[in-house]
N, C-alpha and C positions, 0 to 999 in steps of 0.2 A: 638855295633856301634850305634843304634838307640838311645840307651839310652846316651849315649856320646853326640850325636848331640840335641835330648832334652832338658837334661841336660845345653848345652851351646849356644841355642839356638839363644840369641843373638848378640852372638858373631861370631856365624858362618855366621845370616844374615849380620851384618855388615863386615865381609870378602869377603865372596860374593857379596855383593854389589858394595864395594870398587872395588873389580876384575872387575868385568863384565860392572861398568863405568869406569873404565880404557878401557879395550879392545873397546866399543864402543864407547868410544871419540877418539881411535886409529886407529880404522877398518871404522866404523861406518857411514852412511850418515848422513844428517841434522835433520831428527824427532830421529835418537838412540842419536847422541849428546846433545840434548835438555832433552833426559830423561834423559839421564846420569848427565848431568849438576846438572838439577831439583832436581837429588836423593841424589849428594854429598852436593849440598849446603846447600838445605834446609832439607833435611832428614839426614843425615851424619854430616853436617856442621853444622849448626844452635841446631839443638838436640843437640849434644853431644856439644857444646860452651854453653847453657842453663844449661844440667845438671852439667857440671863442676862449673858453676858461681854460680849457687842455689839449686842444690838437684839431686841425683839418683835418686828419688822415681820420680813415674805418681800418679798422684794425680787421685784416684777412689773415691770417695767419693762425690765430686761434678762436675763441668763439670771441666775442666785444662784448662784452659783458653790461656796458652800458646802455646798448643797442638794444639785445636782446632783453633789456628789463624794461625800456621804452618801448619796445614793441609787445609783451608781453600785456603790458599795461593796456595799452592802444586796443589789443585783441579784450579784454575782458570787457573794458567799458562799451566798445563795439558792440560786442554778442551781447552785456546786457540791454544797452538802447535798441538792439536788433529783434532781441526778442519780444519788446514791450510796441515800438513802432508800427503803425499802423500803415506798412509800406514794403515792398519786398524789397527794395534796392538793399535795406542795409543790412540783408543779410547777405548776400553779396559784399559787402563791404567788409564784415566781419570775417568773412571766407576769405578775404584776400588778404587778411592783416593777419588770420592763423594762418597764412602760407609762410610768410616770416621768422613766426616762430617756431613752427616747424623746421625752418633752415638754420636755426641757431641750432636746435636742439639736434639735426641732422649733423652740423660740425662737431657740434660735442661727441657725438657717436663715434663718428668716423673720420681717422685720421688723410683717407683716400683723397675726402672731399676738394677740389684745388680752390685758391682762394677766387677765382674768376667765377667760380660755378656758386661760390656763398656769397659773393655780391650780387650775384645776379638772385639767385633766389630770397635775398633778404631786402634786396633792393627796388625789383621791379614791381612786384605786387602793389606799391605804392602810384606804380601810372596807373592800374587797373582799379586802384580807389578813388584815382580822379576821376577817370571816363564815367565809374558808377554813380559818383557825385553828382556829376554833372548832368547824366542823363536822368537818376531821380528827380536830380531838381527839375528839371524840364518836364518832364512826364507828373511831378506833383504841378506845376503852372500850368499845364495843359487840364488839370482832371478840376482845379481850380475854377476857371474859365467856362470848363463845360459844365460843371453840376452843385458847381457854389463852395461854401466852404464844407467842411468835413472833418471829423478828430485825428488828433494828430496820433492818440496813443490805442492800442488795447487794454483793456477792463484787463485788469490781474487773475491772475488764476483762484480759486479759493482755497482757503488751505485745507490741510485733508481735515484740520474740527472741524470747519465751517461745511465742505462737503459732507460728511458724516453726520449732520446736526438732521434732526427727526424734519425739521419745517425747510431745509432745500431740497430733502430727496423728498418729501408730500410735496413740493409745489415744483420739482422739477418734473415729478412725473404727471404732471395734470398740464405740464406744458406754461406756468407760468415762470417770469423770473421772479430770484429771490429780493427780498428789499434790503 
């Protein structure tokens, strides 16, 4: 069985993928919808519409330039849905998708890198986005279950006017919020 899954390894992650953004666009609150989105379009979507138009192969040998600007992407929209999300998994999520771009940006560097070590590093972080998908989702259906519904986002931060404005710092220090 191990060998089977090996064997067609990326075909099982993109099964799974597929499945598990289906169910959390189905089930899911506002930060699993946002992953899920994120993974069919640009990771599902965009990849596989790329290799159809120009080539199955990942280019190892120098940096993939198409890669590294899809993952680039993937990382910013990540960190911002991470940061607003009202959930820790997806920062977790955002941490494993700058592991990526950090390995493009590592080949660019360094000529040493071999092409096995930048597949692996541009590559794998992509299981460790599933597993945290996966278990967010489970752990927001579990918190579900037990205490009802709940927001899916954080309140915004204010900007430094609105901080600096005479009537939040008077009612922040009297302990009330601002309206």
């Amino acid at each position: 069985m191990l060998n089977f899954v090996l064997a067609n390894k990326a075909d099982f992650q993109l099964v799974f993928g597929l499945l598990l953004s289906v169910v959390m666009l189905w089930r899911g609150g506002g930060p699993e919808r946002a992953a899920a989105l994120i993974w069919l379009v640009l990771l599902i979507g965009m990849d596989k519409l790329y290799h159809l138009m120009f080539s199955e192969l990942y280019q190892l040998r120098g940096v993939d330039a198409f890669h590294a600007g899809l993952d680039t992407t993937m990382a910013l929209l990540a960190a911002f849905f991470a940061i607003y999300a009202n959930r820790t998994w997806p920062l977790w999520f955002a941490g494993f998708q700058l592991i990526s771009v950090f390995g493009h940006i590592a080949r660019e560097l360094t000529e040493a890198m071999s092409p096995i070590t930048y597949a692996i590093v541009t590559i794998a972080p992509s299981w460790g986005m599933l597993a945290v998908m996966a278990g967010g989702f489970v752990q927001h259906r579990k918190r579900l279950g037990r205490f009802g519904p709940y927001r899916d986002w954080r309140e915004p931060a204010p900007t430094v006017l609105e901080a600096l404005s005479p009537s939040v710092i008077r009612n922040r220090r009297i302990g009330f919020e601002p309206s």
